[in-house]
C-alpha positions in Angstrom: 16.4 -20.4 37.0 14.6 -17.9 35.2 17.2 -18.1 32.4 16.5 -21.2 32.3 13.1 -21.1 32.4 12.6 -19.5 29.5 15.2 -21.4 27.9 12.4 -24.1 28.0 14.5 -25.9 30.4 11.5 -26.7 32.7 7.5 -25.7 32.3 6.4 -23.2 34.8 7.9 -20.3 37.1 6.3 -18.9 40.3 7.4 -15.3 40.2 7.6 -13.5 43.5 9.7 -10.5 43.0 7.9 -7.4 41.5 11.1 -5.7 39.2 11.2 -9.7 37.4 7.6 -10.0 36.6 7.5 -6.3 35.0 11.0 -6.5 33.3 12.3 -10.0 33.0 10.3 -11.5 30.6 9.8 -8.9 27.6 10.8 -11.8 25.1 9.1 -13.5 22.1 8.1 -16.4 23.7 5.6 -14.3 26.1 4.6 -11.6 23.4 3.4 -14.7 20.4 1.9 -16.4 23.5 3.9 -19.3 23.6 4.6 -18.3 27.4 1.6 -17.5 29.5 1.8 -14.8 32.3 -1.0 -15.2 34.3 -2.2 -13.6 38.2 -4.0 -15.4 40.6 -6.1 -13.5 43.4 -5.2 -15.0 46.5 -7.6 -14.7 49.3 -7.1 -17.9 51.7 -3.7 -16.8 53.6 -3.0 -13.6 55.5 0.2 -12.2 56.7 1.4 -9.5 58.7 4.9 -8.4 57.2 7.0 -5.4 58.8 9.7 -4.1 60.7 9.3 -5.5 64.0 10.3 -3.5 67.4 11.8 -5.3 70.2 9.5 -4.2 72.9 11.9 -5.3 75.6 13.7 -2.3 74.9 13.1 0.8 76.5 13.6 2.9 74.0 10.8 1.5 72.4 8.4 1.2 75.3 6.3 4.2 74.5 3.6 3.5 71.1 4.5 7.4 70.4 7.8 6.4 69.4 7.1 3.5 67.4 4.1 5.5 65.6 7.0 8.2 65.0 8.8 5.3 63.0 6.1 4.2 61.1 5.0 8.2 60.0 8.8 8.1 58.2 8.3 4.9 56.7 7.7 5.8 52.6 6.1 3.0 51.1 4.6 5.0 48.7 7.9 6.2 46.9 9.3 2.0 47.4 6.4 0.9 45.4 6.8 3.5 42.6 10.5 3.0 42.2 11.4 -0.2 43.0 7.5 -2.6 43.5 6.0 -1.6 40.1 2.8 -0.1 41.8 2.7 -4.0 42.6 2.1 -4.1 45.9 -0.3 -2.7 48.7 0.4 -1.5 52.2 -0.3 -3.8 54.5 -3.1 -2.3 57.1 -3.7 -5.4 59.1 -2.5 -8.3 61.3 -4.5 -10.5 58.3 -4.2 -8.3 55.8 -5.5 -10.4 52.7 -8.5 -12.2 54.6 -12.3 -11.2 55.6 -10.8 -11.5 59.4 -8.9 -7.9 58.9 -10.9 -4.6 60.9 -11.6 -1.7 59.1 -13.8 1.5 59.5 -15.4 1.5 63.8 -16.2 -1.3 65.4 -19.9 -2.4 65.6 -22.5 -5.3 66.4 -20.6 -8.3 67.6 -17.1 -6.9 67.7 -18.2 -3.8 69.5 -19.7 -6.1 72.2 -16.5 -7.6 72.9 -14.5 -4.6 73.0 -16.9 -3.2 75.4 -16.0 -6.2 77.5 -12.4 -5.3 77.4 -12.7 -1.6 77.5 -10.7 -1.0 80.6 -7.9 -2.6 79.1 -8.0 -1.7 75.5 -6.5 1.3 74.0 -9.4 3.9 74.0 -8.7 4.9 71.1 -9.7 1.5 69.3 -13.5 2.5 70.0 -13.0 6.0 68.1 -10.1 6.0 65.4 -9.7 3.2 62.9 -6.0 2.5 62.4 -4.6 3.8 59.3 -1.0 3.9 57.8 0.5 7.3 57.1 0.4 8.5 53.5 4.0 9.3 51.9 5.5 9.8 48.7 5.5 13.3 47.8 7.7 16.1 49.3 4.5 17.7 51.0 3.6 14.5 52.8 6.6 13.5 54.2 7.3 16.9 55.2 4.3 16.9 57.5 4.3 13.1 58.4 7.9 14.0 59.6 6.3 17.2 61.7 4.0 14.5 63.1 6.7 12.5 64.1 8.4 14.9 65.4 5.2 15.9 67.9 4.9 12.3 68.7 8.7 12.0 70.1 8.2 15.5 72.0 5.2 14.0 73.7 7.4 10.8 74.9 10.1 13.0 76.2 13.0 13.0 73.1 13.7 16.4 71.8 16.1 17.1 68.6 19.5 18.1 70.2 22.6 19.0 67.5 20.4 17.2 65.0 20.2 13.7 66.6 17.0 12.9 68.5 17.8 12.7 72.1 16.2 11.6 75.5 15.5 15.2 77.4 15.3 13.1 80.7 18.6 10.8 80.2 20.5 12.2 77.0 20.5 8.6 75.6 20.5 9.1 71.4 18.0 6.9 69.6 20.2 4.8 67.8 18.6 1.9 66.0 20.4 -1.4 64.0 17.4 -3.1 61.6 18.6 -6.4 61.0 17.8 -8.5 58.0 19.0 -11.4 56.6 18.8 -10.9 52.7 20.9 -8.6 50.1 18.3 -8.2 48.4 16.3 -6.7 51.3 18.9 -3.9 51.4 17.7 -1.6 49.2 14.7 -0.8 51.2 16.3 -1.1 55.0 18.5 1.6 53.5 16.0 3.6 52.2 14.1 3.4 55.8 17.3 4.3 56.9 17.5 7.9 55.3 13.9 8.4 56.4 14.6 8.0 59.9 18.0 9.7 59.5 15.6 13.2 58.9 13.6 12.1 62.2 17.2 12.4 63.9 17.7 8.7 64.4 21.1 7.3 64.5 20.5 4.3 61.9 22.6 1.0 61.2 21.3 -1.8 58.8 23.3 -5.3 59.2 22.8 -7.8 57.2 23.2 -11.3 58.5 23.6 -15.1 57.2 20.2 -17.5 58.1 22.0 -18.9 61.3 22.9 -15.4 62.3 19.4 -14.1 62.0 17.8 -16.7 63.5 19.9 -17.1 66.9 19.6 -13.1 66.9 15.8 -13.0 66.8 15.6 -16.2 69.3 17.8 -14.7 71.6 16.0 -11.0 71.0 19.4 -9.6 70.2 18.2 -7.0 67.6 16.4 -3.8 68.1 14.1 -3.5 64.4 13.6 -6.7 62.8 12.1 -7.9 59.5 8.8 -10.3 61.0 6.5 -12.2 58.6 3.4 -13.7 60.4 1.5 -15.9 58.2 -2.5 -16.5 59.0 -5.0 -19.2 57.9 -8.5 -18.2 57.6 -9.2 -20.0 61.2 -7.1 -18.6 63.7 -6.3 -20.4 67.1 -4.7 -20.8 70.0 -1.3 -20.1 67.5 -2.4 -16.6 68.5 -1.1 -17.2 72.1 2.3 -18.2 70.7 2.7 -14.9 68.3 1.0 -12.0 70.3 0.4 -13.3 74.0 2.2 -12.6 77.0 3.5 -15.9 78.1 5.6 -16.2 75.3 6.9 -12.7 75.3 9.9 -13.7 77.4 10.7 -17.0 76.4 13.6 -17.3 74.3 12.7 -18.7 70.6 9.2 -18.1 71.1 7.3 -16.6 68.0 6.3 -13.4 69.9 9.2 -11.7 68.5 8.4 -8.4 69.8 7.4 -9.4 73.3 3.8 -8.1 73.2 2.3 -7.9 76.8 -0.9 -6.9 76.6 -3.8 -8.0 79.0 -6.4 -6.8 76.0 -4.4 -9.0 73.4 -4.3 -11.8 76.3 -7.9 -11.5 76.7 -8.7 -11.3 72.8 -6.6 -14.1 72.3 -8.9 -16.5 74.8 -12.3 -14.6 72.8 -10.4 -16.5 69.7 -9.7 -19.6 70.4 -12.8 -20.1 72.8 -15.5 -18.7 70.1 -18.5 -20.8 69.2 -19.3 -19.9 66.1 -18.2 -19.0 62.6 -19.6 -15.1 63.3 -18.1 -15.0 66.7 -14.8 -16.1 65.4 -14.3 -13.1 62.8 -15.8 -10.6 65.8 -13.6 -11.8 68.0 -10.5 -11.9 65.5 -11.3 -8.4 64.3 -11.4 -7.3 67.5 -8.1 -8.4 68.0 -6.6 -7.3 64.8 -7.7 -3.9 66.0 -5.9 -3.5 69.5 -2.5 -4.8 68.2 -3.2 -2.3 65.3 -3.2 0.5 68.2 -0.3 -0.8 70.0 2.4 0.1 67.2 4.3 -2.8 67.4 5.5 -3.4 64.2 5.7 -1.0 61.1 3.6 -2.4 58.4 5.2 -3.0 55.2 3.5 -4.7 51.7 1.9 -7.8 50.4 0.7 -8.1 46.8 -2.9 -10.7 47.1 -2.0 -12.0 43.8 0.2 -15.3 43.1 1.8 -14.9 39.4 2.8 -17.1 37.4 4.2 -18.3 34.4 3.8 -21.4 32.2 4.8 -22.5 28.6 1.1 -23.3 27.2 1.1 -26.6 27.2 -1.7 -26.9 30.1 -5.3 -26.9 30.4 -7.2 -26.2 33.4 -11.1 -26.5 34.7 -13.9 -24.0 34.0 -13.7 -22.9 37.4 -11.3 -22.7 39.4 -10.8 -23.5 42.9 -11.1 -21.1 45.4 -9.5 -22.4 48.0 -5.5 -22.0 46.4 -2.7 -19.4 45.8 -2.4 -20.6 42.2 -6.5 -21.4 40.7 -5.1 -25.1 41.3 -2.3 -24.8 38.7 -0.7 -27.0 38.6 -2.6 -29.5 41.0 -5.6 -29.6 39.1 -4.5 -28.4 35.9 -3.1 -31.0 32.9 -0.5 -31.6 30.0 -2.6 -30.7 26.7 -1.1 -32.2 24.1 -2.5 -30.2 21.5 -1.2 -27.0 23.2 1.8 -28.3 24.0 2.3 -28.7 19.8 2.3 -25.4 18.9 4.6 -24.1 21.6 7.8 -25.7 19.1 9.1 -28.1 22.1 9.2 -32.0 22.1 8.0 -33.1 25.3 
């Protein structure tokens, strides 16, 4: 398609992967302006994209652990060798949207923590969540002594070089399961991270069908989880994160989160009155499934790209409220432009 795209065999590309907007169009067509590369900020979706534990089992029952996983994980050396410095790490269950924490909580959020504070994790009122730093040899050198600390302090010690239960002698052995080729190059390179943690590592790559009836049936131990939010969360938040779905087979709590301070966040949500209430309360959630280590938070870009022969004119401003500035809904065919591009249309 992109071939053919620039072939002139059809007007406009969405571009999604990184290594084709940087390298795949250096041609004449883009460089005399004939072809128009253009980013869009995107600020009306948010996502939470990672690898996604499956809680249910015990290996994984202890947030030391799955913070162990996440201290390995280098997305700094990804994005400079395979993202283009294109991407940013994702630091939030609505990463992209005013609804994500940051810094302490205060004023309205505060107030409904301190509602919850017997069942939150304490250190949601002192710490704000941040990913671990990676990408040189001096970080993940000491990220990897932190992770190291980490699986002490839940009972697995380093025996013959593979991480090992002291208590039972079980060897943490992990399969990350993903359903795309293309996704292999960074399961493996996870792979070698955690290898240096001592953990015994398989990545399987699976057909759609596969995938699917693996993560409905919760058959997988790491899993590759894309949550998608709108800018008005609501009682959806029960199906992703709360606790009567955790055990239901094909729910969309994938990683069976049990949590009576999500459960109760969850109702602060969908029950708030107001605007102001609703990003207190949402924050506040954000925050404790931050602290519980479910998932390990990979990359989103808050940018749509896209490319267009120039044959299209667009308003004086744009709308806010799309992916794209309204290309090509509000956009049209200028026929003027579309003379000098050299194509009858």
């Amino acid at each position: 398609m992109r071939e053919g795209f620039k072939g002139d065999a059809y007007d406009f590309q969405f571009e999604n992967r990184a290594k084709a907007w940087k390298t795949a169009y250096d041609i004449d067509a883009v460089k005399n302006g004939r072809i128009v590369k253009e980013e869009f900020e995107t600020h009306i979706s948010g996502r939470m994209q990672g690898f996604a534990f499956n809680l249910r089992r015990a290996k994984f029952a202890d947030p030391r652990v799955r913070r162990a996983f996440n201290e390995v994980f280098d997305f700094e050396e990804l994005n400079r060798t395979i993202f283009y410095q294109l991407y940013t790490r994702i630091d939030s269950y609505f990463a992209g949207l005013d609804l994500a924490s940051k810094d302490l909580p205060k004023d309205e959020e505060l107030a409904i923590l301190d509602s919850i504070r017997d069942k939150a994790p304490p250190e949601v009122f002192t710490t704000p969540f941040a990913n671990p730093v990676n990408g040189s040899d001096e970080a993940r050198r000491a990220n990897l002594r932190t992770a190291l600390r980490l699986m002490k302090e839940a009972g697995w010690e380093i025996r013959g070089g593979k991480l090992t239960n002291a208590a039972s002698g079980e060897v943490m052995s992990v399969e990350i399961l993903i359903d795309s080729p293309a996704f292999e190059v960074i399961a493996l390179a996870y792979k070698a991270s955690l290898q240096r943690l001592g953990v015994a590592v398989t990545v399987r790559t699976v057909d759609d069908s596969q995938f699917q009836k693996r993560q409905d049936t919760r058959d997988f131990d790491l899993i590759e989880l894309l949550v998608a939010q709108s800018q008005s969360p609501g009682n959806e938040q029960r199906n992703y994160w709360g606790s009567t779905e955790a055990d239901r087979d094909g729910s969309a709590n994938v990683p069976g989160i049990k949590s009576p301070a999500v459960d109760a966040l969850i109702d602060r949500v969908i029950f708030a009155k107001n605007r102001a209430e609703l990003v207190a309360a949402t924050k506040a959630l954000d925050r404790v499934l931050l602290a519980g280590n479910y998932v390990v938070p990979q990359w989103y870009s808050g940018k749509s790209r896209v490319l267009r022969w120039d044959r299209f004119s667009g308003p004086a401003t744009l709308p806010s409220q799309s992916l794209t500035g309204g290309f090509p809904e509000v956009w049209w065919y200028d026929e003027a432009k579309a003379a000098k591009t050299g194509a009858a249309k």
